[in-house]
C-alpha positions, 0 to 999 in steps of 0.5 A, spaced: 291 389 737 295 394 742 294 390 747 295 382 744 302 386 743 302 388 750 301 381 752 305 378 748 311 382 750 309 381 758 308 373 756 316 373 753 318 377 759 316 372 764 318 366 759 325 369 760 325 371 767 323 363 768 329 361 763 333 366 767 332 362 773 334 355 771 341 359 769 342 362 776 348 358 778 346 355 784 348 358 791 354 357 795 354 354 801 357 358 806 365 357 808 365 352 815 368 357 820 372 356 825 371 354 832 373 360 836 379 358 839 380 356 846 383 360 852 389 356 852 390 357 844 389 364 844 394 364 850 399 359 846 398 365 840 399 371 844 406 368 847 407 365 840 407 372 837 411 376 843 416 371 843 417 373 835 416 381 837 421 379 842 426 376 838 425 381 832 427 386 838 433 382 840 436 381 833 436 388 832 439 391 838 444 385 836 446 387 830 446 395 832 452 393 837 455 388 832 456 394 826 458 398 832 463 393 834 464 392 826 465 399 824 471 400 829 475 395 825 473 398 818 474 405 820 480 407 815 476 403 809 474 406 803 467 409 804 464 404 799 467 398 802 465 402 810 457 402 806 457 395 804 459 392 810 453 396 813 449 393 809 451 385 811 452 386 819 444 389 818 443 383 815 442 385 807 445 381 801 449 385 797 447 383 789 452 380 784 451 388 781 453 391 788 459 386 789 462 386 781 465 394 783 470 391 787 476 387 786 478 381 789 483 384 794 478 389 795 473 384 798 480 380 802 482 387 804 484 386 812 482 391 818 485 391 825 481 387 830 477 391 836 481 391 842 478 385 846 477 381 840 480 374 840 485 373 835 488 379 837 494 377 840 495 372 834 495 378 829 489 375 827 485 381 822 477 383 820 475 382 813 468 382 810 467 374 810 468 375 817 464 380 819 458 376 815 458 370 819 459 374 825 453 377 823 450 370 821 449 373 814 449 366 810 447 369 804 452 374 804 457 369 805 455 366 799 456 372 795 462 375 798 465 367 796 462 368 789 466 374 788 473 371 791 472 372 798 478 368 801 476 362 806 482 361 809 483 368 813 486 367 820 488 360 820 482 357 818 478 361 823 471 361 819 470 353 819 472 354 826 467 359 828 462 356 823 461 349 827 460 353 834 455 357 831 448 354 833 441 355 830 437 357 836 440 364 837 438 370 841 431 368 845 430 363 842 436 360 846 433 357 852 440 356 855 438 348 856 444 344 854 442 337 850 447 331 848 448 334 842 446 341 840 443 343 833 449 346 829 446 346 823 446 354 821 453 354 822 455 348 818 452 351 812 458 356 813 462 350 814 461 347 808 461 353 804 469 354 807 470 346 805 466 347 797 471 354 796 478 351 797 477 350 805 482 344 807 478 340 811 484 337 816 486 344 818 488 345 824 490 350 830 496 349 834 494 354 839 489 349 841 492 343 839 487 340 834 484 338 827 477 340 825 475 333 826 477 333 833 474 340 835 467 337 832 467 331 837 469 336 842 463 340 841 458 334 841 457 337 833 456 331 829 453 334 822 460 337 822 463 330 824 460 327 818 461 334 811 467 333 814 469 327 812 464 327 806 469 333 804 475 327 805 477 330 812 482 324 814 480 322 821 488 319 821 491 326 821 496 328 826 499 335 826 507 335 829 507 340 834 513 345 833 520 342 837 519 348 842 512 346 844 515 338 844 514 337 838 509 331 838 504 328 834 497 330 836 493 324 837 487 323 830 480 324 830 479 316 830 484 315 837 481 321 840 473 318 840 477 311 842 474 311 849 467 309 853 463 315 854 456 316 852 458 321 846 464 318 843 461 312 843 455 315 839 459 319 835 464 313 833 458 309 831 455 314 826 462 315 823 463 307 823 455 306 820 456 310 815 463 306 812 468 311 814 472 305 818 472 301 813 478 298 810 482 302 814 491 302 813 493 295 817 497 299 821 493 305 824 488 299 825 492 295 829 493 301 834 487 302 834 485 295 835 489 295 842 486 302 844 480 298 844 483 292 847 485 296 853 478 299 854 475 292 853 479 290 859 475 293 863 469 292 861 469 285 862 465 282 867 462 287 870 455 288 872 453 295 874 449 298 870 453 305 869 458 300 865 454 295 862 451 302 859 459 303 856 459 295 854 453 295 851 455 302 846 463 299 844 459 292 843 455 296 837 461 300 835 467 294 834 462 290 832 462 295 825 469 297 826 471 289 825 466 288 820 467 293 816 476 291 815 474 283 815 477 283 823 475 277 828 475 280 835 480 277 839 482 277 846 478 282 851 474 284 845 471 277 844 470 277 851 466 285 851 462 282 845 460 276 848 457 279 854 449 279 854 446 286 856 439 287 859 434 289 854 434 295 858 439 297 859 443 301 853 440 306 847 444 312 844 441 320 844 439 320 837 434 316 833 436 314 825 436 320 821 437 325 827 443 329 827 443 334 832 437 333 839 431 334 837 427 341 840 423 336 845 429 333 848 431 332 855 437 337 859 442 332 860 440 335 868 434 330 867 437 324 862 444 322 863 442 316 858 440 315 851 434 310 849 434 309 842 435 303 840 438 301 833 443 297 829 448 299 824 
């Protein structure tokens, strides 16, 4: 009898154990593996990786002398507010918490600029705001605004630096100049300084021109367009003080009216986005008789260096009458009239495109554009 057991509990093991065999989950096929990459990929990512470690390296020697810099301007601030500024040229983000200590007049607190700096002779002055866009501290700026930080500091300085601000910076700045560089990073301080009480038709008189004109003469199109987004008036013009000749400076829509390749760029986008559109009959027949002027000597000509230009003004005034219900006339009728080679003619940027992408070609190497497109 023992042994019946005996067996009887053998044979209930097995029974089990083989149970237990179709429970097993089945077995996992092993992850596909990468291929071993070849010796140009490593290379690609050896350079990748110094470049970062390069950069790293480069920004930080950089902020170390701008808080050298920062720390002369702020050397008889309050130990608290000489903290603070630390921590934004380091490039840290003060909390909402850390902001809430201060007073609004303790965060628009002026300091004296460092000799050299420009501005000085203008009785310009350092503050916290400024300091976070020269140290390309976004964030902070934002939250310096939050907490009442005034925009508008040295005659509208911010919105002025802000749109010379390029993203690539440091050793990512390969120095190459393209039609229109990508100022996307400072044009988030450009709309800051407009959403927070910023006037968008400010105006420096040392250099004579308006927000919208310094854009243009930057080759800054995205600025061109949040300005006019924000109601910048592209027929502002400032009257110079009767010792400087008391002139009205010429508005952003006379100052692009010519035939160069990026004022015709630029005045196509603005035209293609509408701004043109009803304009006040009086500044548009001014306007109108610049571009008779300019058509007139484009009129039957045959080089390709001028049928470049015809072929940019026959996009633009083709929008700029269309868009206020104007027949051409006169040398305009004849420019529109002009055929132009198929291949000839074409802006630097595609549709969408704001700013030259990172594999376009160095003005050294392309003096034309050759995107093709219409409004």
């Amino acid at each position: 009898m023992k042994w019946n057991h005996v067996f009887a509990g053998i044979f209930v093991l097995a029974l089990l154990a083989g149970f237990g065999w179709f429970l097993r989950a089945p077995p996992q096929e092993p992850e596909p593996q990468q291929p071993p990459m070849t010796v140009e990929e490593s290379m690609k990512q050896a350079e990748a990786e110094q470049a970062q470690k390069d950069q790293e390296a480069f920004v930080e020697q950089w902020r170390e002398k701008n808080l050298k810099r920062a720390q002369t301007s702020f050397a008889e601030a309050p130990m608290d507010i000489k903290a603070l500024l630390t921590a934004i040229v380091m490039g840290r983000t003060p909390s909402d918490a850390d902001l809430a200590k201060f007073s609004r007049e303790e965060i628009n607190e002026t300091y004296p600029l460092t000799e050299g700096e420009w501005g000085i002779d203008k009785g310009y002055t350092d503050n916290l705001l400024r300091e976070a866009l020269l140290s390309r501290n976004f964030p902070a700026a934002q939250a310096l605004v939050r907490h009442g930080a005034d925009v508008r500091y040295n005659e509208d300085e911010f919105a002025f630096k802000a749109m010379k601000t390029k993203t690539a910076f440091g050793m990512e700045d390969d120095g190459r100049i393209v039609p229109f560089p990508d100022y996307a990073f400072g044009n988030q301080f450009l709309t800051l300084y407009l959403e927070n009480g910023g006037d968008p038709n400010a105006f420096q008189y040392h250099g004579t021109f308006c927000l919208l004109v310094y854009a243009d003469a930057i080759k800054n199109l995205q600025a061109t367009l949040i300005l006019l987004e924000h109601n910048a008036d592209p027929w502002f013009q400032a009257r110079m003080a009767a010792s400087a000749g008391g002139f009205l400076t010429p508005a952003f829509f006379d100052q692009i009216a010519n035939a160069s390749q990026w004022s015709l760029e630029i005045a196509f986008r603005v035209a293609k986005a509408g701004y043109y559109d009803n304009s006040p009959p009086d500044k548009l027949g001014g306007l109108i008789e610049q571009y008779q002027s300019i058509a007139k000597q484009y009129v039957g000509s045959t080089g390709p260096s001028d049928l470049e230009s015809t072929w940019g003004l026959q996009k633009v005034l083709n929008l700029i009458l269309k868009g206020n219900n104007r027949a051409p006339s006169g040398a305009i009728a004849e420019l529109l009239e002009m055929k132009v080679p198929d291949d000839i003619g074409g802006f630097f940027l595609a549709p969408g495109q704001l700013w030259s992408p990172p594999d376009a070609l160095p003005l050294t190497e392309q003096q034309e554009g050759t995107e093709k497109w219409d409004g």
